[in-house]
C-alpha positions in Angstrom: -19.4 -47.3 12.2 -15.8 -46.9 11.0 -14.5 -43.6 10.9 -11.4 -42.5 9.2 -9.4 -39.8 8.7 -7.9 -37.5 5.8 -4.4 -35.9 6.1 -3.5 -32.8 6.8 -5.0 -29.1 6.9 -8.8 -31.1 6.3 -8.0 -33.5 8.8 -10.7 -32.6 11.3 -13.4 -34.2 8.8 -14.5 -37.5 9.5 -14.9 -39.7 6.5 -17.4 -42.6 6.6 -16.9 -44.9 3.8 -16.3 -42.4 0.7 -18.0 -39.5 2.4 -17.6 -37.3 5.2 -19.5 -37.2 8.1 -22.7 -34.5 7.1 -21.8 -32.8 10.5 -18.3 -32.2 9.0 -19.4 -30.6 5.6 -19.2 -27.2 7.2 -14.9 -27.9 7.8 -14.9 -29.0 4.1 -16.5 -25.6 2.8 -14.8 -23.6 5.0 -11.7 -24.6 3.7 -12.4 -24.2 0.1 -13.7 -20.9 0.6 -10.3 -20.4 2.6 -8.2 -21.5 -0.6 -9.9 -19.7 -3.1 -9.8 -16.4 -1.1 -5.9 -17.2 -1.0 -6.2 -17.5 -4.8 -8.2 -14.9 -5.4 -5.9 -12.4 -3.0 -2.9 -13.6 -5.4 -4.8 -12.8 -8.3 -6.1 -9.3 -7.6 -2.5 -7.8 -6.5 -2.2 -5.4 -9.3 -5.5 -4.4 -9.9 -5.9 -3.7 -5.9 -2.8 -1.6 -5.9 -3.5 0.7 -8.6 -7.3 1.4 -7.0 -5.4 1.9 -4.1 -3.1 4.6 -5.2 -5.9 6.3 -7.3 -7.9 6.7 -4.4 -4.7 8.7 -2.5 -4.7 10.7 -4.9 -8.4 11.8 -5.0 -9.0 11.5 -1.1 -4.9 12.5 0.6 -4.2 14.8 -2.6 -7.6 16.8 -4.0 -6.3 15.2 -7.5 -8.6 15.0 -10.0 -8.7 13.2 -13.8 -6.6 16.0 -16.0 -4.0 16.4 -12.9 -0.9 14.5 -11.9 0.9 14.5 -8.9 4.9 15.1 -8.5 7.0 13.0 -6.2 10.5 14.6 -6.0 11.5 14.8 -2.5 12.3 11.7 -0.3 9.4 12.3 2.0 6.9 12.1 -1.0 8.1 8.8 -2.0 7.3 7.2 0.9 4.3 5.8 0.5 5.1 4.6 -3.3 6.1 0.8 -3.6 9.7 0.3 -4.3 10.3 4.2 -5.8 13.4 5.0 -7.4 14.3 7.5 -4.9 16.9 9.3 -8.0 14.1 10.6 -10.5 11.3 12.3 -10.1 8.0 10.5 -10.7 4.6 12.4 -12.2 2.0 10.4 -12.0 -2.4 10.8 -13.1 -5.4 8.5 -12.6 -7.8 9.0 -15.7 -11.5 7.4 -15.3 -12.2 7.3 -18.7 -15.9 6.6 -18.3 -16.1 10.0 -16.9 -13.5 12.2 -19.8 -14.2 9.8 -22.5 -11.1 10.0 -25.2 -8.2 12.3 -23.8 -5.4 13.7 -25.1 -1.9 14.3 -23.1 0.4 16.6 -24.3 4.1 15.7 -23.2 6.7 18.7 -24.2 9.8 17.4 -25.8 12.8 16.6 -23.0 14.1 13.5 -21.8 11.8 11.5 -20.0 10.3 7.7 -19.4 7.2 6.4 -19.3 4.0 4.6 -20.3 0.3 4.2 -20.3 -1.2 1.3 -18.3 -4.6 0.0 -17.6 -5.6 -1.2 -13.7 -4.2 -4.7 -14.1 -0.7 -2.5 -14.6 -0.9 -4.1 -18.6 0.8 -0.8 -20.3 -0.9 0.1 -24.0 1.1 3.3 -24.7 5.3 4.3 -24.2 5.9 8.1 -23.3 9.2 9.6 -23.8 12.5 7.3 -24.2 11.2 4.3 -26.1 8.1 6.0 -27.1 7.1 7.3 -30.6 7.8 10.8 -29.3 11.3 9.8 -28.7 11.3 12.7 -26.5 10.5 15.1 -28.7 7.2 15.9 -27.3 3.5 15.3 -28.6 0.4 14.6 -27.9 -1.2 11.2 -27.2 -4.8 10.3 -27.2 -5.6 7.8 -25.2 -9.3 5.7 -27.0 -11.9 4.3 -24.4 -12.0 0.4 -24.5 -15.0 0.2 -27.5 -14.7 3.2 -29.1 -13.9 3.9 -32.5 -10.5 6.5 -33.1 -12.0 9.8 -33.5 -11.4 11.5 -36.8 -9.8 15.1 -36.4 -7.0 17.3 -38.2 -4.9 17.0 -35.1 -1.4 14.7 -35.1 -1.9 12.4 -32.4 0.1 9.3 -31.3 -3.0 7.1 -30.7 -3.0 4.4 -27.8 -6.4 2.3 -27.3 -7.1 2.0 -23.8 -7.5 -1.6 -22.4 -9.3 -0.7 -19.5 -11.6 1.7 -18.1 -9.1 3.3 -16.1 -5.7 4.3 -16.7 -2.7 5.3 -15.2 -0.3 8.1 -16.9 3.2 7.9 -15.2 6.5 9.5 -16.1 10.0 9.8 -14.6 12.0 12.6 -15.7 15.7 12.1 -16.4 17.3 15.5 -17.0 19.9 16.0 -13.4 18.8 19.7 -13.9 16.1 20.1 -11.4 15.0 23.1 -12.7 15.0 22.3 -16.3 13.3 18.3 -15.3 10.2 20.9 -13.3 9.9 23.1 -16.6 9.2 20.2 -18.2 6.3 18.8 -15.5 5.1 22.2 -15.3 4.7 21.7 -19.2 2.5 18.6 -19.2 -1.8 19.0 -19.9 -4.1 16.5 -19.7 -7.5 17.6 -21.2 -10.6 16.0 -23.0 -10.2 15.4 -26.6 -13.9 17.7 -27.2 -15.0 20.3 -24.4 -13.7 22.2 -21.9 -11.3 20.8 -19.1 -9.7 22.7 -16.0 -6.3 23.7 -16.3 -3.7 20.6 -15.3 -3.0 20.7 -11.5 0.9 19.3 -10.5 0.0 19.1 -6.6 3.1 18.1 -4.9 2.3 15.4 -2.1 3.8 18.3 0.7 5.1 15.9 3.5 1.1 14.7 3.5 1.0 10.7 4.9 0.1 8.4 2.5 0.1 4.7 1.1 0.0 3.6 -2.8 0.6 -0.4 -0.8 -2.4 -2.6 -0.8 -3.9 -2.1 2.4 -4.7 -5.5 4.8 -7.4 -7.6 6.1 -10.4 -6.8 5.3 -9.8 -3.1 3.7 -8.1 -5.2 0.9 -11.2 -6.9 -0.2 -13.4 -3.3 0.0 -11.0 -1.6 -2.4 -11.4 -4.8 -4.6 -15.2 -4.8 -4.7 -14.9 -0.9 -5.0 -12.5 -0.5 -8.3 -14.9 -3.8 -9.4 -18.1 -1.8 -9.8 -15.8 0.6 -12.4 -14.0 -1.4 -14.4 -14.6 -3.9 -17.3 -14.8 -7.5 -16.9 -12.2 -10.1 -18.8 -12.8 -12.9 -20.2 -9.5 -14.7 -18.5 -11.1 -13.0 -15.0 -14.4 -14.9 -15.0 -13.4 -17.8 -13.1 -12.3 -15.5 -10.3 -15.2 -13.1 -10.7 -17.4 -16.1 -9.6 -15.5 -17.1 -6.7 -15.5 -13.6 -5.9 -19.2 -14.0 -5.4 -18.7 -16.5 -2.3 -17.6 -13.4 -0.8 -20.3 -10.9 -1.3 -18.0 -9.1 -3.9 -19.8 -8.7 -7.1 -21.1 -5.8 -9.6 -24.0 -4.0 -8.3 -24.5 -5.6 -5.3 -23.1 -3.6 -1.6 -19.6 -5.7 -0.1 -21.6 -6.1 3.8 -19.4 -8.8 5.3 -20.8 -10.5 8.5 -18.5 -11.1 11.2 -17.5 -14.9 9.9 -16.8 -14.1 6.5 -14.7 -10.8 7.8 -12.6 -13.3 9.6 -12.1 -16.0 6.8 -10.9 -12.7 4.7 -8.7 -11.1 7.3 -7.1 -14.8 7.6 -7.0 -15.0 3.9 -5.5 -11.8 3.0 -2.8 -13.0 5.8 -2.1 -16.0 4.2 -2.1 -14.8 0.6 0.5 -12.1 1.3 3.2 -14.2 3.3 2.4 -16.5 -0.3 3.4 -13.0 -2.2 6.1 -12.4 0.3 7.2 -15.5 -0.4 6.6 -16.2 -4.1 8.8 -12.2 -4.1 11.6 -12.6 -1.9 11.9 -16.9 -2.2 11.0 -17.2 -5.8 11.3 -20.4 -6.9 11.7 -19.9 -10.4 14.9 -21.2 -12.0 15.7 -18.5 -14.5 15.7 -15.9 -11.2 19.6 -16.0 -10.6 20.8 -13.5 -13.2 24.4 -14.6 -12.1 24.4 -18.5 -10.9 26.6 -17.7 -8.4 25.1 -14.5 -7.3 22.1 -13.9 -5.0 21.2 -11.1 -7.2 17.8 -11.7 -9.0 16.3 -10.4 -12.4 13.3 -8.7 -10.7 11.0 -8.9 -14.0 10.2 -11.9 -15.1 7.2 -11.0 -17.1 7.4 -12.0 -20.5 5.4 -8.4 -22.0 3.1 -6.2 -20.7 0.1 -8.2 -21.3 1.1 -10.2 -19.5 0.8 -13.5 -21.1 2.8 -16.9 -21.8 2.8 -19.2 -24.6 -0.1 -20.9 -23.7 -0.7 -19.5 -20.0 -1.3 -16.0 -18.4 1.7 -15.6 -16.0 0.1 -15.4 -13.0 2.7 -16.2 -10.2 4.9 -14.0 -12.5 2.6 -11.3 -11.7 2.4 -11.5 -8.3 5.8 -11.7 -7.7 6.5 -8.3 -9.3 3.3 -6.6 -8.3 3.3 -7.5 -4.6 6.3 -5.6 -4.3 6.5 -2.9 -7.4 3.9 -0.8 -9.6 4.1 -0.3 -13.0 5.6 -2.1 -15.8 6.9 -1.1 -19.1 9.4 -3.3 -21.8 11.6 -0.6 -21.5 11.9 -1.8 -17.8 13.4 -5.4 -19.9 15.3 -3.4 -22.8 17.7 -5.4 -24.6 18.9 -2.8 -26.5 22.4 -1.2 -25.1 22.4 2.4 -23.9 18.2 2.2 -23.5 15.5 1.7 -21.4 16.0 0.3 -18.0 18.0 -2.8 -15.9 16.6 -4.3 -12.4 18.0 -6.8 -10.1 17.2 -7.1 -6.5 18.7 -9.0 -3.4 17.1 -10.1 -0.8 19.3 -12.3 1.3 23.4 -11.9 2.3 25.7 -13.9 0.0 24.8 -16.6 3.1 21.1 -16.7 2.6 20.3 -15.2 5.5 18.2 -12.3 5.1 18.6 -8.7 5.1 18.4 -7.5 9.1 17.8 -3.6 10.1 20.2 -4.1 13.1 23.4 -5.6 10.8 26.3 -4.0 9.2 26.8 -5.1 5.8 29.1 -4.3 2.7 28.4 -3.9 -0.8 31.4 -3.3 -3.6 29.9 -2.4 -6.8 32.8 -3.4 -9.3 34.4 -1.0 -11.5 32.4 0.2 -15.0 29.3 -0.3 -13.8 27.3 -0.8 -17.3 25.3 2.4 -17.1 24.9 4.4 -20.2 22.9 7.2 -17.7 23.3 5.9 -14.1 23.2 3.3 -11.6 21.9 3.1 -8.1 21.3 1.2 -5.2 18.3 1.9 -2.9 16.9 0.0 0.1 13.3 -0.5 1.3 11.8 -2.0 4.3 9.9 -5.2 3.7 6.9 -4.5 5.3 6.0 -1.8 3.3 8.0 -2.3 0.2 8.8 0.9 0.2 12.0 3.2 0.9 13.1 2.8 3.9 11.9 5.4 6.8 15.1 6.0 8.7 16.6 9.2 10.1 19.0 9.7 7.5 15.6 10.3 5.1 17.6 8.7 2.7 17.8 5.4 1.0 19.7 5.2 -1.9 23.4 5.5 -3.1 24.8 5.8 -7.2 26.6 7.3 -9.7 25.0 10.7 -9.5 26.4 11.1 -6.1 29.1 14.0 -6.4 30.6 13.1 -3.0 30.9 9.2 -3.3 34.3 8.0 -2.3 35.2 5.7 -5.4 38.3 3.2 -4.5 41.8 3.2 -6.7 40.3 0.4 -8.8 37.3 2.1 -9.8 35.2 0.3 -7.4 32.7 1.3 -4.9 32.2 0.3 -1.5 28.8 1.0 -0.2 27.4 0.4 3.5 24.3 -0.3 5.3 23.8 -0.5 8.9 21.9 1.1 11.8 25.1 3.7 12.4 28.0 4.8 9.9 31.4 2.8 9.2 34.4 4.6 10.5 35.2 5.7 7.1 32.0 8.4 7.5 28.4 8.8 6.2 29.6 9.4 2.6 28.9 5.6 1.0 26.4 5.1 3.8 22.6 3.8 3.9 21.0 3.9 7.7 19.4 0.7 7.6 16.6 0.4 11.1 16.7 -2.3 13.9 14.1 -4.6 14.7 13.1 -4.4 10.7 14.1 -6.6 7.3 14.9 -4.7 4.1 15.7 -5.4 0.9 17.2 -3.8 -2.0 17.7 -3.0 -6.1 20.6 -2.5 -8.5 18.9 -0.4 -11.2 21.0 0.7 -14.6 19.7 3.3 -16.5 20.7 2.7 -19.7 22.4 -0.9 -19.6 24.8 -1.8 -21.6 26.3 -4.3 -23.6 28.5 -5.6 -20.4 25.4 -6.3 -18.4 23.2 -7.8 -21.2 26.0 -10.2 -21.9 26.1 -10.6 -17.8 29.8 -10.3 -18.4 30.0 -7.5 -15.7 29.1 -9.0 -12.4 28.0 -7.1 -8.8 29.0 -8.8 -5.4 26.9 -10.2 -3.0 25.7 -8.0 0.0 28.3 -9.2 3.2 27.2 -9.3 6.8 30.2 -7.8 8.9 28.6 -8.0 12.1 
C-alpha cells in the first residue's frame, strides 16, 4: 500500500490513493471543527462583548433595564474597552422582550450618543448628530416586529433591530457639575405602565470587565445572550456550526472535557487572529498618512455594517476586538462635528509599543479640534486604559497645566518614570507590558479631513 502525505497543519493524515486512511478521519474532523471555531470566535466578537458588559452591569452593579450606569472617574473606566478617559460615559442595557416599547427622555445639553442593537449595529443618534440636536427629547425605542404605537406624545422614533439594546451617552459640557445635572436628568421608563424610578449607580471603585472573557467562558456567554436574541438571516451559516459545539437555542451549553479543549485552543487562536487582524491590519486604506504609522481606527463603512456586496466581517472584528460601540458620528465628514480616531500601535520603526521604553510624541501646532483633542494609552492585553500608578492615562487640550512649546507644539511622554522636564506632559506607561494608543478629535476639522495637518510618529528614546 502506498501511503502519502498532505502538507502542512493536516499533515498527520495518511492519504491512500484519493482518500485518507479511515483511522485518520478523526485528524481530518478535528481540524475542521478547529477552523470553524476560529471562524466562529471572529464572528461573534461584538455580540460577545456587549452580553458581556450587560451582564456587569446586572451581576457587579445591581443595574436593572430603566437604569444606567455613570463612568466618570479613572478607576471606573477600567474595565471598559479602549474608554475615552476625558468624558463621562452613561451607559443602559434594555431587554426589550421584558419592557416592550420604551421611551428615554434625554434633557437638552450637549451630549453624544446612539442606540445600538447586540451586534453593536446603532438604529438611533442621541444628542450631537441626533434629531434632538441637543435640545432634549424623548425617544422611543420599537421592539423588532412591532408596529409604532399610536399616542399624542412627540417622540423621536427608533425601531429596534435587536432584542436588546444598548443606550450610551458621553457628555461634553467641561462643567462637571452642570455635565452630572444633566445625567441626573435622564429616565428610562416603559412606553405604558409603571416603571421604577431611573437608577445612575456609579461603578464605586467595584472590579469589573466589559472585555470578552477567554477560553471557554467566551463560548458560555455566547450560548447564553443566544437563547435571548433573534436570529439573522446573514448568521445562519454560523448558527449551524455553532451546533458542532453544543451551542444552540434551547438546548443547555455542557461541554465534555475534549470539546472544552478544542474551544479553549480556539478562542486562543481566534484572538491572536483579532490581535492581529487589530494591531497588524492588512488593509491598504489603514494608513491615514502614507508616511505615518498612524491608522484610521474605523474602517466600517455604516453602522450596519455592510459592503457593497459583502458584510464586512474582518472590518468588524478589527474594531470590535479592541473597541465598543459605533456611531457615523464616530466617521463625521462634516467640519466642527461628530468625532475623529486614529491609533498607533508601533514606533515610527515598527517595533511595537514596550511598557519598559521612553518614548516621545510632538503633536504639531493647531491640532484640528473644534472641541478637543487627546491622547490616551491602553494596555494590550486588556484593551483598556492602562492600570499604572499614576491612575492616569491620557494627555490633551483640556489639560490647564500642559507645557505647550514656542511653536505651538506639544511634546508628550510615555515611559515607566517622568522625563526630566517633570510629570506635567507625562503618561506612566508599565514594564513587562505592550500598550497602545489613540489620537481622538472632537470636533475635526477641515485641516484633518483634508489630512493636510499631520501628527508625528511615536519615538523610542531609550
Amino acid at each position: 500500500m502506498r501511503v502519502r502525505r498532505l502538507p502542512g497543519r493536516l499533515g498527520a493524515v495518511r492519504m491512500y490513493r484519493e482518500l485518507p486512511i479511515r483511522v485518520d478521519l478523526p485528524l481530518v474532523f478535528d481540524e475542521l471543527d478547529y477552523q470553524m471555531a476560529c471562524q466562529t470566535y471572529l464572528w461573534a466578537l461584538p455580540l460577545v462583548s456587549y452580553a458581556q458588559w450587560q451582564q456587569q452591569h446586572r451581576e457587579v452593579f445591581g443595574a436593572g433595564d430603566y437604569d444606567v450606569v455613570h463612568y466618570v472617574t479613572y478607576t471606573d473606566r477600567l474595565g471598559l474597552i479602549t474608554a475615552n478617559a476625558t468624558t463621562p460615559y452613561v451607559v443602559g442595557f434594555l431587554d426589550l422582550s421584558v419592557t416592550g416599547p420604551v421611551v428615554v427622555e434625554i434633557p437638552p445639553g450637549p451630549v453624544a450618543g446612539g442606540i445600538s442593537d447586540f451586534w453593536q449595529r446603532e438604529f438611533g443618534v442621541i444628542g450631537e448628530m441626533g434629531p434632538d440636536e441637543c435640545k432634549g427629547g424623548q425617544h422611543l425605542i420599537v421592539p423588532v416586529g412591532e408596529e409604532v404605537p399610536e399616542t399624542d406624545e412627540d417622540y423621536f422614533v427608533h425601531r429596534a433591530t435587536g432584542t436588546h439594546v444598548m443606550v450610551g451617552l458621553r457628555t461634553l459640557d467641561p462643567d462637571p457639575a452642570e455635565a452630572a445635572e444633566l445625567v441626573h436628568g435622564i429616565r428610562i421608563r416603559p412606553l405604558t405602565g409603571d416603571a421604577p424610578q431611573t437608577q445612575v449607580i456609579s461603578p464605586e471603585d467595584r472590579r469589573w470587565s466589559g472585555a470578552q472573557p477567554r477560553g471557554v467562558e467566551y463560548w458560555a456567554r455566547l450560548h447564553d445572550i443566544y437563547q435571548r436574541e433573534i436570529v439573522d438571516e446573514r448568521d445562519r451559516f454560523y448558527l449551524a456550526m455553532l451546533r458542532r459545539f453544543g451551542i444552540e437555542r434551547d438546548a443547555p451549553f455542557e461541554p465534555d472535557e475534549s470539546l472544552r479543549r478544542l474551544l479553549t485552543e480556539a478562542a486562543m487562536a481566534g484572538e491572536l487572529m483579532a490581535q492581529a487582524n487589530s494591531f497588524a491590519t492588512r488593509s491598504p486604506e489603514a494608513r491615514y498618512w502614507h508616511d505615518r504609522r498612524w491608522e484610521l481606527l474605523l474602517r466600517l463603512d455604516h453602522s450596519d455594517q455592510r459592503g457593497p456586496y459583502y458584510d464586512q466581517l474582518l472590518e468588524r472584528s478589527a474594531w470590535f476586538y479592541q473597541a465598543v460601540g459605533f456611531s457615523e458620528a464616530m466617521k463625521s465628514q462634516t467640519p466642527g462635528k461628530g468625532q475623529a480616531y486614529l491609533a498607533s500601535y508601533s514606533d515610527a520603526t515598527g517595533d511595537w509599543l514596550d511598557g519598559g521604553g521612553f518614548y516621545t510624541l510632538r503633536v504639531p501646532a493647531d491640532p484640528p479640534a473644534a472641541l478637543f483633542w487627546s491622547v490616551t494609552v491602553y494596555d494590550v492585553a486588556t484593551r483598556c486604559l492602562i492600570n499604572n500608578q499614576q491612575q492616569r492615562g491620557d494627555r490633551g487640550s483640556l489639560d490647564t497645566d500642559m507645557v505647550v512649546n514656542a511653536d505651538g507644539s506639544v511634546d508628550l511622554f510615555f515611559g515607566p518614570s517622568p522625563p526630566a522636564t517633570g510629570t506635567t506632559n507625562w503618561v506612566q506607561t508599565v514594564p513587562g507590558r505592550h500598550w497602545f494608543t489613540y489620537f481622538r478629535c472632537y470636533g475635526p476639522l477641515e485641516s484633518y479631513l483634508d489630512r493636510s495637518w499631520k501628527l508625528e510618529d511615536v519615538v523610542r528614546r531609550g
